[in-house]
C-alpha positions as CSV (number, residue, x, y, z in Angstrom):
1,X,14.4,-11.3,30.8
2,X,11.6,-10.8,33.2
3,X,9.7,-13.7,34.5
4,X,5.3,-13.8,35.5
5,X,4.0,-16.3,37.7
6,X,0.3,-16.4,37.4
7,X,-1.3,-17.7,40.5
8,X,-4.5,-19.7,40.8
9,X,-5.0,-19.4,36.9
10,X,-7.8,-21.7,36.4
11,X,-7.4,-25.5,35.0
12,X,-9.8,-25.1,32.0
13,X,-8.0,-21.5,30.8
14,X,-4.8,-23.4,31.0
15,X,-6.0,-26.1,29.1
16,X,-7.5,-24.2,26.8
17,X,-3.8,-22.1,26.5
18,X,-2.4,-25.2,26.1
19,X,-4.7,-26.9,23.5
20,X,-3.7,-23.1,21.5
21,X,-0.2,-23.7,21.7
22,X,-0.3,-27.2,20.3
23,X,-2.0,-26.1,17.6
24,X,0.4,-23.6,16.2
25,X,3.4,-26.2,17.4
26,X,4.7,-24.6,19.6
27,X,5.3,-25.3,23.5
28,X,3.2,-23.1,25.8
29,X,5.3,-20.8,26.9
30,X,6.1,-19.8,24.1
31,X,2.0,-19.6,22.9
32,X,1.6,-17.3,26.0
33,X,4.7,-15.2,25.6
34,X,2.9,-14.3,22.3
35,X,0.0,-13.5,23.7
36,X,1.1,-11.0,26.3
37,X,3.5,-9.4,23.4
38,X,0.5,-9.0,21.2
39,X,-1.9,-7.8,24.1
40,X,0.3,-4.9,25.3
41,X,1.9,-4.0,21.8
42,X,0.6,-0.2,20.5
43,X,-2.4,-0.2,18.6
44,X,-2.3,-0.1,15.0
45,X,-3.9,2.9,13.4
46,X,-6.7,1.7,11.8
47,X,-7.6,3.0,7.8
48,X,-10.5,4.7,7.7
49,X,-13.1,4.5,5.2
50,X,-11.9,7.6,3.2
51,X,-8.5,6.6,3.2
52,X,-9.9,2.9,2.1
53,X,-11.8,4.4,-0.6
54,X,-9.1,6.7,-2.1
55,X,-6.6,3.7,-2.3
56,X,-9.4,1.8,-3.9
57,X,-9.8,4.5,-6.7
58,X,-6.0,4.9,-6.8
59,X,-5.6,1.1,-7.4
60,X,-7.9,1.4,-10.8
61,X,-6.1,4.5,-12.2
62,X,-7.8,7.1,-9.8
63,X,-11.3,8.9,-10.3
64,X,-11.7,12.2,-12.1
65,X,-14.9,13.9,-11.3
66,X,-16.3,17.1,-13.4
67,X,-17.6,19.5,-11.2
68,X,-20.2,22.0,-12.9
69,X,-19.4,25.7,-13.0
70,X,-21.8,27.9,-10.7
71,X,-23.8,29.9,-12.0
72,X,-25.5,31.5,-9.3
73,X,-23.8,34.3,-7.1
74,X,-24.8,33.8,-3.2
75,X,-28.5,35.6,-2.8
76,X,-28.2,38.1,-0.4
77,X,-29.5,37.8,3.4
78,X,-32.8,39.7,4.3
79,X,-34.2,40.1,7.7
80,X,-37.5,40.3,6.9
């Protein structure tokens, strides 16, 4: 395992990282091994709002939409 040492890291951020740790019981180190794993892990795709939408219809038994029949034939173009 690799090691980091962080140089002049500034008494209130360590503190702060320290106050963090104790509050998830856990010793430091450990706190800010967690946070460099989770800051350089790959990024999560992220659902978009269609895809959020479908699996909402989905989870209520889906959505069935009636779509009118055309009854108009494309107009032709004029130039005039």
């Amino acid at each position: 395992m690799a090691q980091i040492l962080v140089r002049e890291l500034p008494d209130d951020v360590k503190e702060r990282l320290r106050v963090r740790a104790a509050q998830r019981g856990r010793p430091l180190e450990t706190e800010v091994r967690q946070i460099l794993i989770e800051a350089v892990a790959p990024a999560r795709r992220q659902k978009s709002l269609v895809d959020a939408l479908v699996d909402a219809a989905a989870a209520v038994g889906g959505v069935d939409l009636e779509l009118p029949a055309r009854t108009e034939t494309q107009r032709p173009v004029t130039f005039e």
